[in-house]
Steps between C-alpha positions, in 0.01 A plus 500: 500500500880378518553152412817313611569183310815413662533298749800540719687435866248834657213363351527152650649634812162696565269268368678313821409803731127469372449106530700477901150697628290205507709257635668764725116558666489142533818372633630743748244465755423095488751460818303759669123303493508361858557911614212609292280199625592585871447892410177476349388186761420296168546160384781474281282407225380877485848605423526273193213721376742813478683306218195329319277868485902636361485233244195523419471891422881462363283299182154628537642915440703392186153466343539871481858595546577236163267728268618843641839397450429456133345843470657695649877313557694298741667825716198657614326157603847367696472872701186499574514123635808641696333766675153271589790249618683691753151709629346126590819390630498811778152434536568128635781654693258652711223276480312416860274239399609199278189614304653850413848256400292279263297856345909618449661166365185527228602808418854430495417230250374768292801708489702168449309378221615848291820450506510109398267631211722758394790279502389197347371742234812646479726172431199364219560877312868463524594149436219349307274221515775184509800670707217616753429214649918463534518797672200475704668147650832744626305747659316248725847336526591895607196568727555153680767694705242650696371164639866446581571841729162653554435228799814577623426897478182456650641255825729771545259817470219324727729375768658851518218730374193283546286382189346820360859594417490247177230778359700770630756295304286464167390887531864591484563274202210610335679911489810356371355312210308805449783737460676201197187465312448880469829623386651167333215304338375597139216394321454162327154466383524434125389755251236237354305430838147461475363797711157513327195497735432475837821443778282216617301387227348123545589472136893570563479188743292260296772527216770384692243254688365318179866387428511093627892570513472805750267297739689203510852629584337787731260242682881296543639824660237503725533184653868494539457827689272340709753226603768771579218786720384140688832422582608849598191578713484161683878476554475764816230264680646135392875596594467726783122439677470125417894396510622729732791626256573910626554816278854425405430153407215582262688742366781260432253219337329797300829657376620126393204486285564855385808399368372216269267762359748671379696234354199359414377786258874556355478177418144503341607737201779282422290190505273640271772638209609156544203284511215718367216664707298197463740232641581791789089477610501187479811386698331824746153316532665173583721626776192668677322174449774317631575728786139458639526114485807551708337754737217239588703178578686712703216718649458231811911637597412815794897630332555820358769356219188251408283822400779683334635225253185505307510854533868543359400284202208695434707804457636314179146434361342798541854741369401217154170533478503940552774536271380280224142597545428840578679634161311289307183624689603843378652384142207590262412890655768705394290753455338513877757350702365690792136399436618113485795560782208568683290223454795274527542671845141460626516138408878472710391728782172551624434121301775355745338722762160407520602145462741472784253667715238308420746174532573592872155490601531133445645407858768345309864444660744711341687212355146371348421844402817534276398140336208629431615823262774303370282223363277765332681515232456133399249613220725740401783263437254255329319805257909596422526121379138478313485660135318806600833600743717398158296734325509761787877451563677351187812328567740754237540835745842481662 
């Protein structure tokens, strides 16, 4: 097999293409959750489902797409997640029950999951175990432009087309992306990858499991995931159902916060050749911290700029705490980066998932809700502080 080693403008350019599919299945149809609810004659709460069963098969598949992508490369594993992508996608397109939508979005999260492996592999073989974690920060800083015009994309396509045209949408995208990968993106997987045994061999996971420094930054992941899917999935019902805000003003409040993410993880990999990846998760874990203490005195105000204020300052924290700690997650496994890339997205996916879901059966507010998953990370922040996180995440790796 073909290696490439170099790492240049195509290569991060489709590594873009590969990482906008799960927040692209995510983001385009939020605006349009009162339709489906009224479609499907469900509470609202149903519809949330469609992006926690998404999440949670987005980490739950990379169990096995992580080890197939280190046998048999990165290519085949980003178009084959392609094709299972843009099948589920016309499968929810035509979808009459909202049970039929939640069996597609599962799949979808499948197809999704493939394609993050592939290219989180990808950047590890290519740029190492330090610079990683760098580039990692710019292409959430690059995917965060979804957030900022898939709402509007998908206000437009529902009012005009109706909401099964956001799959219609995502089926479409799915055939472009296709047709790049195939002709313009070459093999990374490095010569030296362990391929021995079984694809999905326990052992394979229990190595990358049994290292302290792995479960640390990837438990960290997970719970600053969790903050962002509980913001994005209550945001619909708090600002629209509860506060009466309509499509274009969502969209307006969700875009805003789009924004920040983007400056917010441009920002994060200068913070950290600066400062140092541990001073980055740090000053990440605070701001979360922070941002929920703000988000409860100010949970009593029925306003939507008293929800989104926390929620813009959260953007900061969790573009610090990803960039800083998901390439240190992935630091010691240069030799299965797509066995640990997996792991690392079980713990940020169907982790964050499973919690949020599990979270919203609380009866919680919203606003309460969002305290909640923010302040989950206080142990975090106080393990990072303790000698075992100086041990896990010593101070010299700017």
């Amino acid at each position: 097999m073909q290696v490439t080693t170099t790492a240049g403008p195509r290569l991060i350019a489709l590594m873009v293409v590969l990482v906008l599919f799960s927040p692209l299945a995510i983001d385009i149809y939020l605006p349009a959750f009162p339709a489906i609810a009224d479609t499907f004659a469900v509470d609202v709460t149903r519809v949330q489902d469609t992006v926690t069963w998404f999440m949670f098969s987005l980490g739950l598949g990379q169990l096995l797409a992580g080890p197939l992508a280190d046998r048999f490369g990165r290519r085949p594993i980003a178009l084959g997640g392609i094709t299972i992508y843009g099948l589920s996608a016309a499968l929810a397109y035509t979808a009459q029950s909202l049970d039929l939508l939640l069996v597609a979005r599962l799949l979808q999260g499948f197809g999704a999951c493939a394609t993050s492996v592939a290219a989180f592999a990808a950047v590890r073989d290519s740029f190492g175990p330090e610079k990683s974690g760098r580039m990692i920060s710019y292409l959430n800083g690059a995917i965060c432009f979804i957030p900022a015009l898939a709402p509007l994309l998908g206000t437009w396509l529902t009012h005009v087309f109706g909401w099964r045209s956001n799959f219609s949408f995502m089926a479409g995208f799915a055939i472009v992306a296709g047709a790049l990968v195939l002709c313009l993106f070459r093999e990374t997987r490095p010569a030296n990858t362990d391929v021995s045994g079984s694809a999905i061999s326990l052992s394979r996971y229990l190595s990358v499991l049994r290292e302290p420094m792995f479960l640390f930054h990837a438990t960290l992941c997970m719970l600053s995931m969790s903050v962002i899917l509980a913001y994005v999935t209550s945001a619909p019902v708090w600002l629209m159902m509860e506060l009466g805000q309509d499509m274009n003003q969502f969209t307006v409040w969700f875009g805003i916060n789009a924004g920040l993410n983007i400056i917010a993880c441009m920002v994060a990999p200068r913070f950290i050749d600066r400062f140092g990846t541990r001073k980055t998760l740090n000053t990440g874990l605070l701001i979360l911290v922070v941002a929920g203490g703000a988000m409860l005195v100010m949970s009593h105000l029925h306003q939507a700029w008293a929800f989104m204020l926390p929620i813009f300052a959260s953007s900061f924290g969790f573009a610090f705490v990803l960039g800083s700690a998901a390439g240190k997650a992935l630091a010691p496994f240069g030799d299965r980066a797509g066995t640990a890339a997996a792991l690392l997205g079980l713990f940020q996916m169907s982790g964050a998932g499973a919690l949020v879901s599990l979270t919203q059966r609380l009866d919680l507010t919203p606003p309460n809700l969002m305290v909640l998953q923010m302040w989950l990370l206080v142990p975090g922040l106080l393990l990072l502080w303790s000698r075992y996180g100086k041990r896990w995440h010593a101070p010299a790796t700017a």
